[in-house]
N, C-alpha and C positions, 0 to 999 in steps of 0.2 A: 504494500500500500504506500508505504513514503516512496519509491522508486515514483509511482504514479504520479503522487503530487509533489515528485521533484520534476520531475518530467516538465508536468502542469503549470509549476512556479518558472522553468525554464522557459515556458514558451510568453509567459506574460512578459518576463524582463524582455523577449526579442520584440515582443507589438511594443512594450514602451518604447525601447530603444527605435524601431519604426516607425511610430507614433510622431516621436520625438524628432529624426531629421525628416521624415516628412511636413513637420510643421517650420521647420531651420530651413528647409529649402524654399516653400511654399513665399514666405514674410522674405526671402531674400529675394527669389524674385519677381515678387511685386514691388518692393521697393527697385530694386534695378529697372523694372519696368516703366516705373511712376517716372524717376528721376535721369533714366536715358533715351528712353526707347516715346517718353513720353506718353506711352500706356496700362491700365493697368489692367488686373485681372482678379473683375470680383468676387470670384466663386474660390478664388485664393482666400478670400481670408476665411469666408465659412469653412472651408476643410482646416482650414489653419485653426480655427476656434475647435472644430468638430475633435484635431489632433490631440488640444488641449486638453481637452473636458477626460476624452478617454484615457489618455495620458496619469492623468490624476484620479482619475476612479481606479485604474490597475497599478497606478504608483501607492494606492492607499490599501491595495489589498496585501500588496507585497510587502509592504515596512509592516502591516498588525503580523505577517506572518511572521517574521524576524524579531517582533516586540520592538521594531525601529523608531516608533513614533515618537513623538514628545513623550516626554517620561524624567520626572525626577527621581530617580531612582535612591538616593539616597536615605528620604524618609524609611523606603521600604527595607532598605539594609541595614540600617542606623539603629531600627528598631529591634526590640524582643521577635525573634521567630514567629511566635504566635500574632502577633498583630502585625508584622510584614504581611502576614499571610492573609488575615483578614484583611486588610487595605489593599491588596493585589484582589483579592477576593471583589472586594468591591467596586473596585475600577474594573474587572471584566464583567459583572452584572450593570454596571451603567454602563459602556459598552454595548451591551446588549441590548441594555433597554433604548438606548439614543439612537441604536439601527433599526430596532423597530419602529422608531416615529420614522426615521426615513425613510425606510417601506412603506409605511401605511401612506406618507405625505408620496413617493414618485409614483405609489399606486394611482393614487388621484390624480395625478397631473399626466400621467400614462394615459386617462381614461378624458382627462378635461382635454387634452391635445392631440386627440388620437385620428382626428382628420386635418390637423393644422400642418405643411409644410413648410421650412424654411424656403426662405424669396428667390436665392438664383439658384443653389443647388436640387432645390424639392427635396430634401433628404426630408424624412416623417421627422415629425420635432417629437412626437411620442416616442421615438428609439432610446431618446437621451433619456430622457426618463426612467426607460427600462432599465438601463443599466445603472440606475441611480440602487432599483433593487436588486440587482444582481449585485451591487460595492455593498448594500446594507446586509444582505443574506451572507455574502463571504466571508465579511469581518465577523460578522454573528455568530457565525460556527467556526470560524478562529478563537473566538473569545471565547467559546463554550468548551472548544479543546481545550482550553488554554486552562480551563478550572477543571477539565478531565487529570491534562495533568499534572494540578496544583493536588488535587484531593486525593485522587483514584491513583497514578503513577509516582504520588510523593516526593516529586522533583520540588526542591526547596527554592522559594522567590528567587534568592539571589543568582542561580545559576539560570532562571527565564531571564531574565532583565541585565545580565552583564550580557556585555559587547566581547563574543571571541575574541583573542589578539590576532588570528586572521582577520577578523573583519577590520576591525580596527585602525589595522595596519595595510587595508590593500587601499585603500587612494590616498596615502599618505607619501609623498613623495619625497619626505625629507627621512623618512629610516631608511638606514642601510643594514640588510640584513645577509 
């Protein structure tokens, strides 16, 4: 099973990284366009926006999957075991519950915009949406893992919430190792 959802976590960092110089090429050349060519190209910036939004739903599945998100970690280490635990505890149930309003809210707006399209591309403005709950259901069941294996696996706060020294250390360009 982790083979699968490494697999699955590989393929999202390739659409971000995709995502990503598709939106870096897209804004480069419309500005080259604007400012030589003296034309522009307006369906550049909706993919360039559309690049965005997906960019940042899949950049937010992949840092809950890591524990990369903001995070002060230190209360949760600093403290007795026991209430590290319960404060990890309860930042993955609000977590949870904060993904549920935003399911329940891009459900709604799935359904309030589900014949509206965007002006030069037509792309369905209902799709953004969609994936508004597919980022709410992932992280959800990231977090619900996450107290699986807080409770159930017994893996202790401090080793969810530290940063490997791989990780750590792979865009850092100033260690030499």
């Amino acid at each position: 099973m982790n083979k699968i959802l490494d697999a699955l976590f590989k393929v999202i960092e390739v659409m971000i990284a995709v995502f990503l110089a598709m939106m870096i090429a897209l804004v480069f050349l419309n500005v080259v366009g604007r400012y030589v060519f003296n034309v522009g190209f307006v369906w550049s910036e909706e993919i360039s926006r559309l690049c965005f939004i997906f960019l940042v739903y899949l950049g937010s599945i992949e840092a809950m999957r890591g524990n990369r998100h903001l995070l002060i970690d230190a209360l949760l280490i600093k403290t007795p075991k026991a209430v590290g635990k319960a404060l990890y505890a309860l930042i993955q149930v609000c977590i949870i519950w904060l993904m549920a309003i935003l399911v329940r809210g891009s459900w709604g707006l799935v359904i309030q915009n589900r014949n509206n399209r965007w002006v030069t591309t037509g792309f369905p403005a209902h799709v953004v949406h969609f994936f508004g709950i597919i980022l709410g259901v992932s992280i959800a069941l990231i977090a619900a893992y996450n107290l699986v294996r807080l409770f159930i696996l017994k893996i202790p706060v401090e080793d969810m919430v530290a940063i490997r020294d791989e990780e750590a250390n792979e865009g850092d360009i100033t260690s030499i190792e």
